[in-house]
N, C-alpha and C positions, 0 to 999 in steps of 0.2 A: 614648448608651449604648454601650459597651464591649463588644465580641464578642469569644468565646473561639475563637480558632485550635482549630480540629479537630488534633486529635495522631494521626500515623501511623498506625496499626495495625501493631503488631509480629508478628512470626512466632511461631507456637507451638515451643516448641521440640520437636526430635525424638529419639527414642530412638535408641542405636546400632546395634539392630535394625532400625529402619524405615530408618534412613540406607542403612543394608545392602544395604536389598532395594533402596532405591532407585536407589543404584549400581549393584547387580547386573543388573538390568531393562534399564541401556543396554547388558549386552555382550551383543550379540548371537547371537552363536555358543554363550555359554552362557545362554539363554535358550532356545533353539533344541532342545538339548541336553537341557535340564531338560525341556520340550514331550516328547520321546522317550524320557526315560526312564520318566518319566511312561505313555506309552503300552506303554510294556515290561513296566512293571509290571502293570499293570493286566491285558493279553495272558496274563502268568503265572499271574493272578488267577484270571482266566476263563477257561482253558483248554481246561478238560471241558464249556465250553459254543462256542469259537470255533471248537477245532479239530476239521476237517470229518469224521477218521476218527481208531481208535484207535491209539494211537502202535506199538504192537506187538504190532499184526494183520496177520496173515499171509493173502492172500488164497489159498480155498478154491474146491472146485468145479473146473469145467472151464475149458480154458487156461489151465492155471496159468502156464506159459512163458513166457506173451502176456500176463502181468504182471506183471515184473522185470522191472528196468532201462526203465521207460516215461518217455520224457522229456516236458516240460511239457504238458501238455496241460486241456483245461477241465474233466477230470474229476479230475485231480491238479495241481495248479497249479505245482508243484514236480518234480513227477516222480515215481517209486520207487524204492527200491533193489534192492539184490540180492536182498533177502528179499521184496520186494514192498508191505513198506510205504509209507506217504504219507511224503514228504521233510516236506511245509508242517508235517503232524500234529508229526512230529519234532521243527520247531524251534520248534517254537509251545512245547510240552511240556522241549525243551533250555533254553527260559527259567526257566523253574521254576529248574529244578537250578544254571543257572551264575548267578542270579542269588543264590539262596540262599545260594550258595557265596560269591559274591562279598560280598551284606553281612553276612552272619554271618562270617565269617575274618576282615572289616573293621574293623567294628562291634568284634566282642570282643577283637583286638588292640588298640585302638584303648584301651580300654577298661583292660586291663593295663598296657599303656605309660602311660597319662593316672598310675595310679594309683603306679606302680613309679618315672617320672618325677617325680613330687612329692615321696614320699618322699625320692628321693635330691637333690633338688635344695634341701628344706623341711630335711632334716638335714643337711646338708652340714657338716661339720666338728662334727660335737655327736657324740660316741660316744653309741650305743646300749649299756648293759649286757645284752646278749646272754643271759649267762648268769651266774647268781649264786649257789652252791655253799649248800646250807641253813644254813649257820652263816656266810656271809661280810657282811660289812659294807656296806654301799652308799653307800663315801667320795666316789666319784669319779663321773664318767659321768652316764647321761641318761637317763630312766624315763618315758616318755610316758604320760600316761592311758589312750591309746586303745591302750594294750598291758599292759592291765590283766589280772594273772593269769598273764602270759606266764612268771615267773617258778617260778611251780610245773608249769607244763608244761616248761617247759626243764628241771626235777629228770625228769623222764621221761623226755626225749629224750637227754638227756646219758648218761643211764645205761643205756637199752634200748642206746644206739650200742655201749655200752663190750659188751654180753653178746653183741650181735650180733658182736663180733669176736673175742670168746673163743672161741663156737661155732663159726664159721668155724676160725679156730687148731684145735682140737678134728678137728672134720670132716676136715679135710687134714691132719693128725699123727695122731689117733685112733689108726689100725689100725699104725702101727709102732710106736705106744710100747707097746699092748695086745702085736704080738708079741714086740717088744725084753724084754719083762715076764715071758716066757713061755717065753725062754731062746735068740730069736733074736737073738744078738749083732752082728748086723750094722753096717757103720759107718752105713747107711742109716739103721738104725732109730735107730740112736744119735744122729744129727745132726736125725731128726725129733725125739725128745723135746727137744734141746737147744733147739730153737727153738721149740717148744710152752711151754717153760717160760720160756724170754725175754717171748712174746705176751704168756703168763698174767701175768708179773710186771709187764709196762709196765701190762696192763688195772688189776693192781689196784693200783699207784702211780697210772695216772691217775684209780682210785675214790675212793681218801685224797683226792686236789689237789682231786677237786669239792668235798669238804663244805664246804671254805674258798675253792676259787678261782674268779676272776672273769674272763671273757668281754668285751671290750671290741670295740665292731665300728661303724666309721661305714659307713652303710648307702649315702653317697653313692659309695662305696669298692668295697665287696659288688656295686652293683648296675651297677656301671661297666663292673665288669670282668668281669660276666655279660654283660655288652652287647659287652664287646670281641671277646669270646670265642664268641659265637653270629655276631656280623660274621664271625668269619675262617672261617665252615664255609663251604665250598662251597654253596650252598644246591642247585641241580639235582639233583647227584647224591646227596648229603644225602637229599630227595624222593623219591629212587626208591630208595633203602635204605629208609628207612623204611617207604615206601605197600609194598614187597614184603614187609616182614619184617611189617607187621603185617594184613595181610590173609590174611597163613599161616594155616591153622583151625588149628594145632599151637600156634602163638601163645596164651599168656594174656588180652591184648587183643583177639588178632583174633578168640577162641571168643568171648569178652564182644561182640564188637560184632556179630558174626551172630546170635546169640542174643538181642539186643535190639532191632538194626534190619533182620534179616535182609536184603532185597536190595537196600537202602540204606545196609546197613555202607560200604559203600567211600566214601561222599557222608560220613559220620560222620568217617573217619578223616582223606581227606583236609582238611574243615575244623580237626581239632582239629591238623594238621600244618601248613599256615599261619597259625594262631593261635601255635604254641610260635615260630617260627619268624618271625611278623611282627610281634611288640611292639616290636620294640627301637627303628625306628626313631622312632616316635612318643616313645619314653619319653627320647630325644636332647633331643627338641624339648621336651617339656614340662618337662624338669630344667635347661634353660637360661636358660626364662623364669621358672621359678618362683627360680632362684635371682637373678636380677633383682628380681622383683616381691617377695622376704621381705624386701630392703633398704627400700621403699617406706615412707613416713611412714603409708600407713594400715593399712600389718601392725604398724608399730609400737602404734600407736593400741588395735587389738584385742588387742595382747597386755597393751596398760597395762590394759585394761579388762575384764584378767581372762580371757579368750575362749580355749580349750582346742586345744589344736595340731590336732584333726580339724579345728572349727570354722573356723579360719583357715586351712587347708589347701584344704579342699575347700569352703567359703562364700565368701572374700574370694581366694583366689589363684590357684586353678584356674577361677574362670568370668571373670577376664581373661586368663585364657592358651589362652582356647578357640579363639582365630581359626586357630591352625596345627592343634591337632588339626580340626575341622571341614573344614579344606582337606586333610588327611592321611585322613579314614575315604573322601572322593570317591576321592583317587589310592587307594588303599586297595581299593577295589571295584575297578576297574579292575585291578591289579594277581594279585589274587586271580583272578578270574576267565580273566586269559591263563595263570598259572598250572598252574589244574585244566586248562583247554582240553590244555598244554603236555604234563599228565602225562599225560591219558586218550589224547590222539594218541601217546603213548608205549607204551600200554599196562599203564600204572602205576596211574592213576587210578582213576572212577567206568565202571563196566565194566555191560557190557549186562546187562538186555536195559533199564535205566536210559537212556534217552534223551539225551545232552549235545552239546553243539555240538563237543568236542572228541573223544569217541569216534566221532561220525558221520563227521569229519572220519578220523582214523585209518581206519575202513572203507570211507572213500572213497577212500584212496590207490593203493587196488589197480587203480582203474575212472577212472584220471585223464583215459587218452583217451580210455576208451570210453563212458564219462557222466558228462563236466563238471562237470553239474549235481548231482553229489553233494557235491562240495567246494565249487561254488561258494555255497552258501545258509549254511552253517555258518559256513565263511569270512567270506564276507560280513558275517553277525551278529556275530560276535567283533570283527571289527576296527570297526565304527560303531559298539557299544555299548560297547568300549573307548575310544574317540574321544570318544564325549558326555562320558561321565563325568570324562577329563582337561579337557576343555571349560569343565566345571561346575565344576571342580576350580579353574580358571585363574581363573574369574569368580568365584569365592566370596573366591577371595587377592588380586584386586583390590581384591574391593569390602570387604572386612574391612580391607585394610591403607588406614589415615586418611592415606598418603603418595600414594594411587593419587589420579588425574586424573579418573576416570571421572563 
């Protein structure tokens, strides 16, 4: 009788997730890394239950002297500062904040880039018809679905711009032509009306060209040179123009932001200023591979089959172009967080009595010889939770990228 050979057992196969993790599990260091943030987190989580005193309580009663500046000891493990608060409370409760800072600025650059990169990479060379004047034709160019409608709001926008600069023209010639009108011959006033009436007359030859003209705009173009252009700013002092002028309460923004997040405005502002300020580089990354991956046989395939430019955009093109943004929101975090640390030691930033690793650091530089231990636990935290997260950063582009060894 005739026996059948047992056949192998073949390998299940695995998903490119599970490969991931299981690449990412041998690098050590970020493994190690991932362990600690993990605990970081968590420390942030629990705060109002770990740390041992309130972050900005000032100790009352007698000798008061006899505690400020107390260095390590088993009643403060940390020490105090000037004011007499617990150092450990401090940086237990600075996690909070610079973490916050750190994945929300991350996370939601992260986010705009993903989305402003695709765009420009998925249109790249297709004009967008921008604008389309209510009687004009739509011979040429390229009308997305998912900008459905865009066309009667652009009759809005087109035409609020043109009133907004008549009024402006108005506002700054106004009062010489009224007195040029009224028998002050001045050549001043004469040269204001002459240019008031030039404004007037472009505003409304450019009102006639809307009802008939067209708008032509590749967005790969538009959004290129928004990226070139936010490159070449300085970014540091950029930061502290900014974080000054709008934490002004004279400011339109900065009344809006006290008035909604009162003594966490400055935490508000600065986030929403590395988020304008941090898309760009991500949106590099995604607009290179997406315009790779629209040549691909199976972008073809969904568009044979009918499938609408969101649909193939953000279903089939953006979740294989995930592995540099995922390595980009790690550096991202990290980045964000030296950052704020950068500004508030400048005294730009997230300002007291808001607890952060980088204003405590700034308060501590006064007291550098006479208590160490004030800059050294800040410090300290900033630079090893900076460290894991490029860590994690390294091991996740390992293990994502199918050329690594690991």
């Amino acid at each position: 009788m005739a026996t059948i050979a047992a056949q192998p057992r073949q390998a299940q196969p695995q998903s490119t997730w599970a490969l991931a993790w299981r690449r990412f599990k041998k690098h050590r260091l970020a493994m190690a890394s991932l362990v600690f943030i993990i605990l970081l987190i968590l420390m942030a989580v629990f705060a109002p239950y770990i740390a041992p005193y309130d972050p900005t309580a000032q100790p009352t009663g007698e000798n008061l002297g006899a505690q400020y500046f107390n260095g390590p000891s088993a009643q403060h493990w940390l020490g105090t500062d000037d004011l007499g608060r617990d150092v450990l409370s401090r940086i237990i409760y600075g996690a909070r904040i610079s973490l916050l800072v750190g994945f929300t600025a991350a996370i939601a650059s992260v986010l705009i880039g993903t989305v402003l990169g695709t765009l420009a990479g998925y249109f790249s060379g297709k004009p967008f018809r921008f604008y389309l004047g209510p009687l004009a034709q739509a011979k040429e160019g390229w009308q997305p679905a998912l900008f459905a409608g865009w066309r009667v709001i652009s009759w809005g926008l087109y035409y609020l711009a043109l009133y907004l600069v008549a009024d402006l023209a108005w506002r700054l010639s106004g009062d010489d032509v009224r007195a040029y009108l009224g028998g002050e011959r001045s050549l001043g006033n004469l040269l204001s009306g002459l240019g008031l009436l030039v404004a007037w007359g472009a505003v409304a030859v450019a009102a006639i060209w809307g009802i008939w003209g067209t708008i032509r705009l590749d967005l790969d173009i538009v959004i290129s040179r928004v990226i070139d252009f936010v490159l070449t700013i300085p970014t540091l002092p950029l930061l502290l123009v900014l974080s000054a002028l709008l934490r002004d309460p004279n400011v339109v923004v900065g009344q809006w932001a006290q008035a909604a997040f009162g003594e966490s405005a400055s935490v508000f502002i600065i986030i929403a200023i590395l988020v304008v300020l941090g898309w760009t580089g991500t949106a590099r990354l995604i607009r290179g591979a997406i315009l790779s991956l629209r040549e691909q046989d199976f972008t073809a395939a969904a568009q044979a089959m009918g499938a609408g430019e969101g649909r193939i955009m953000f279903r089939h093109l953006v979740p294989n172009a995930l592995a540099p943004v995922i390595v980009s929101v790690t550096l991202g975090v990290g980045d964000a967080i030296v950052t704020e640390a950068a500004l508030s030691f400048l005294g730009f930033g997230i300002q007291p009595p808001v607890a952060t690793w980088g204003n405590m650091l700034s308060n501590a530089q006064e007291y550098i010889f006479s208590a160490p231990w004030l800059a050294l636990a800040p410090g300290f935290m900033i630079f090893v939770t900076v460290l894991a997260f490029n860590y994690m950063g390294d091991g996740l582009r390992d293990a994502l990228d199918p050329r690594s060894r690991l």
